[in-house]
Backbone bond lengths (Angstrom), bond angles and torsions (degrees), N, CA, C in turn:
res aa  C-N    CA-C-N  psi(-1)  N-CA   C-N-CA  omega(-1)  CA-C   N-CA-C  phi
1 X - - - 1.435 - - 1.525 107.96 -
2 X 1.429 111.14 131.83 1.548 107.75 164.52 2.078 118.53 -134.67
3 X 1.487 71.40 135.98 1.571 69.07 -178.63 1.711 112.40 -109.95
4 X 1.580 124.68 150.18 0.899 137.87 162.89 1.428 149.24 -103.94
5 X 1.151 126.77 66.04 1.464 110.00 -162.75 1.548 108.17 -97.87
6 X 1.379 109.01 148.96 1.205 142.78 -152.48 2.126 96.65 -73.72
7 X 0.799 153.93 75.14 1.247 149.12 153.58 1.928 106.81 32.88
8 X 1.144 84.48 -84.00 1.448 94.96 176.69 1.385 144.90 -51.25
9 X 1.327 90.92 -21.95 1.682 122.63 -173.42 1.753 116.92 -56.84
10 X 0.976 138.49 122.23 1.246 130.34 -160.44 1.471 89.62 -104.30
11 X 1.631 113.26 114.48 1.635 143.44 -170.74 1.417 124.45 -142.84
12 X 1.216 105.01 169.98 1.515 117.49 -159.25 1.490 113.90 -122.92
13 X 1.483 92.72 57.20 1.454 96.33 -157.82 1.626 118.29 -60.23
14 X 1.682 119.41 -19.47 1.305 112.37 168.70 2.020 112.10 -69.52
15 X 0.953 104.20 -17.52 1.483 125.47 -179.34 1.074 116.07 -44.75
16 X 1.810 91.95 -73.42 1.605 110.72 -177.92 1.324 118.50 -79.57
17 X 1.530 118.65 -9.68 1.439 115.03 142.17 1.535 138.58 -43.30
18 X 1.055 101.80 -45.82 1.567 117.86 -173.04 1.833 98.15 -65.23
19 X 1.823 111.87 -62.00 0.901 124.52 178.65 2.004 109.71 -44.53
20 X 0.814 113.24 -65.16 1.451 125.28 165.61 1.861 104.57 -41.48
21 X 0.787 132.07 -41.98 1.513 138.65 -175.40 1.402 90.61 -78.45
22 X 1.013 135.78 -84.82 1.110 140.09 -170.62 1.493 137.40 -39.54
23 X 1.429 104.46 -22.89 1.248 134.30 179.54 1.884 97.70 -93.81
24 X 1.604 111.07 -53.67 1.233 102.29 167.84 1.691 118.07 -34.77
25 X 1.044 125.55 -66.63 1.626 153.05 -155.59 1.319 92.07 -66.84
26 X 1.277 115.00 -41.03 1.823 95.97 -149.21 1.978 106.76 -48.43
27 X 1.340 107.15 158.43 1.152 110.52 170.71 0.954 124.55 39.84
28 X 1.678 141.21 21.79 1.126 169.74 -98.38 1.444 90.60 -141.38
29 X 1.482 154.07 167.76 1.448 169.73 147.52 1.107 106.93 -170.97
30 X 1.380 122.80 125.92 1.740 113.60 -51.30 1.307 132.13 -41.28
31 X 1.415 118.72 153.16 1.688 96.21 -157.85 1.955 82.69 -102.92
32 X 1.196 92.88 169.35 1.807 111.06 174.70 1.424 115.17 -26.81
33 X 1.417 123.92 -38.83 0.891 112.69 177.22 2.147 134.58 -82.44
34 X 1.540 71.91 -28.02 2.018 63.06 -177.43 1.353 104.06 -89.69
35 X 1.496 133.47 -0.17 1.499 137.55 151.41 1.391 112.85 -73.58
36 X 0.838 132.60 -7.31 1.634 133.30 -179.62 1.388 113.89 -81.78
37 X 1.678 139.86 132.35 1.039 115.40 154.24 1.525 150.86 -20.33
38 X 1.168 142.79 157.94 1.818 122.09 159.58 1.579 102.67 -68.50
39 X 1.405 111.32 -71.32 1.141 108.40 -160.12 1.892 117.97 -47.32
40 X 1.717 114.23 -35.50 1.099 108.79 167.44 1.771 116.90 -51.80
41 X 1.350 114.07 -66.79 0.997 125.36 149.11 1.826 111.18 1.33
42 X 1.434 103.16 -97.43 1.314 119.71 -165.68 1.681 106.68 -26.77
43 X 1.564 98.81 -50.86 1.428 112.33 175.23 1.637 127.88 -60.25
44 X 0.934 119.52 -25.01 1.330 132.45 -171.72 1.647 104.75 -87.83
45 X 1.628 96.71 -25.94 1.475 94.25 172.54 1.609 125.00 -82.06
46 X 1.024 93.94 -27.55 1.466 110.12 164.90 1.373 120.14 -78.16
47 X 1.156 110.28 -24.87 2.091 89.94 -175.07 2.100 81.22 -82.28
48 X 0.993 118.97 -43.41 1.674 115.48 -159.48 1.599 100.14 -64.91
49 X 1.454 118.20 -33.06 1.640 118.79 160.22 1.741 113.51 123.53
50 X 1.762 101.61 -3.20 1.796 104.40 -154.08 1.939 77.91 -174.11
51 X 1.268 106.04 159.56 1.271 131.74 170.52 1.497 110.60 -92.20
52 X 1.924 115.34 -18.04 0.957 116.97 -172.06 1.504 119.04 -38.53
53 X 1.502 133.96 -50.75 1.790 154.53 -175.89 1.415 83.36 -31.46
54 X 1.599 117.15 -61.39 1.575 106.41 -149.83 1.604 106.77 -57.49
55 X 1.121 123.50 -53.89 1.627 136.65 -176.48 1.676 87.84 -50.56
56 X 0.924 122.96 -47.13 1.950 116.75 -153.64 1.604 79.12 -79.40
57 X 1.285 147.14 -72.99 1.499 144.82 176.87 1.443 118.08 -12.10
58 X 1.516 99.48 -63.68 1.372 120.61 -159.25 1.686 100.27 -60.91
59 X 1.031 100.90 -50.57 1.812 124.48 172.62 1.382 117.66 -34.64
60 X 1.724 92.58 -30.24 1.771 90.08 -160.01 1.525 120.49 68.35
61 X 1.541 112.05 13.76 1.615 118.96 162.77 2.083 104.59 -43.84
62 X 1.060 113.13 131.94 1.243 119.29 166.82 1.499 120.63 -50.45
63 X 1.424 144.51 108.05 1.141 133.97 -169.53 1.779 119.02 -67.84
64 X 1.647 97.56 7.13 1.573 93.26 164.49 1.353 119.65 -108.28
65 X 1.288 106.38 -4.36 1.758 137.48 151.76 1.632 92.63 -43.10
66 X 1.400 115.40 -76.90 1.250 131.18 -137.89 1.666 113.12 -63.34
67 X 1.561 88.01 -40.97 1.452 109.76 175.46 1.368 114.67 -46.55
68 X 1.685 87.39 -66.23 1.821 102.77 -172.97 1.304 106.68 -56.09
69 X 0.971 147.60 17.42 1.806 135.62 -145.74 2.011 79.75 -126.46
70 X 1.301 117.59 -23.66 1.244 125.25 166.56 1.580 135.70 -78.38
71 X 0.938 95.30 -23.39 1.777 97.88 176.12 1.064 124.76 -57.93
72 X 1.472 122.58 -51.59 1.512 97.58 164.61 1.318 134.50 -57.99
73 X 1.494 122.05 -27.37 1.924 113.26 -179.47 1.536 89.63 -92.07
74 X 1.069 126.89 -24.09 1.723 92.68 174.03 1.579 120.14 -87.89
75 X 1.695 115.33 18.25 1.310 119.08 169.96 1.731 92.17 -92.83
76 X 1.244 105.06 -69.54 1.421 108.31 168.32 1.260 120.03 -15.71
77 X 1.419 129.61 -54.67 0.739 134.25 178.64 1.694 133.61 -50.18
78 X 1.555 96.34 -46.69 1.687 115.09 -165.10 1.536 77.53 -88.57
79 X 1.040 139.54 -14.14 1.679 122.92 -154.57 2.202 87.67 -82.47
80 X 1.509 90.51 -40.23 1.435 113.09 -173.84 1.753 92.31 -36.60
81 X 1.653 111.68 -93.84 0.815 119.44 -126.45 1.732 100.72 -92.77
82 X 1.180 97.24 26.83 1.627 99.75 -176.20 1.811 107.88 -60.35
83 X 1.384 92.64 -52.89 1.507 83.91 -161.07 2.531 103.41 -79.20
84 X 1.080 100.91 50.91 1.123 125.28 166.64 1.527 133.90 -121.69
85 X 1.507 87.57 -29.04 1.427 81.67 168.52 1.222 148.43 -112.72
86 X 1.272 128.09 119.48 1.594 148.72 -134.27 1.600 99.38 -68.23
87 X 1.432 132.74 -14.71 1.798 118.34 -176.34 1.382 82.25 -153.16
């Protein structure tokens, strides 16, 4: 599989992660996760912030579920740091 995104392209790249994960997993036995290292693992939990993904995965939560479950703290968020940023 190869993917391409365009430089310029205004994307959701934690997004299309999930989507990409999710698509990995589906129907999966064993699914991605109990084949995965810990330490990879450990890490993956940390850049995403919570272990929560794995439970929403495992579930078969829809990864446009998963997304949306974000919009409000990442509005919150940009609302945050607006008056920070210099351009």
């Amino acid at each position: 599989m190869r993917l391409h995104i365009e430089p310029h392209t205004d994307a959701n790249l934690t997004g299309l992660g999930i989507y990409l994960l999710a698509g990995l997993d589906a129907g999966r036995r064993p699914d991605l996760f109990q084949v995965s290292d810990g330490d990879k693992l450990e890490m993956f939990f940390k850049a995403y912030g919570s272990g929560v993904i794995r439970d929403q995965v495992e579930r078969g939560m829809a990864p446009s579920r998963i997304v949306a479950g974000w919009a409000g703290e990442v509005s919150r968020f940009e609302a945050e740091r607006t008056p920070y940023l210099l351009y």
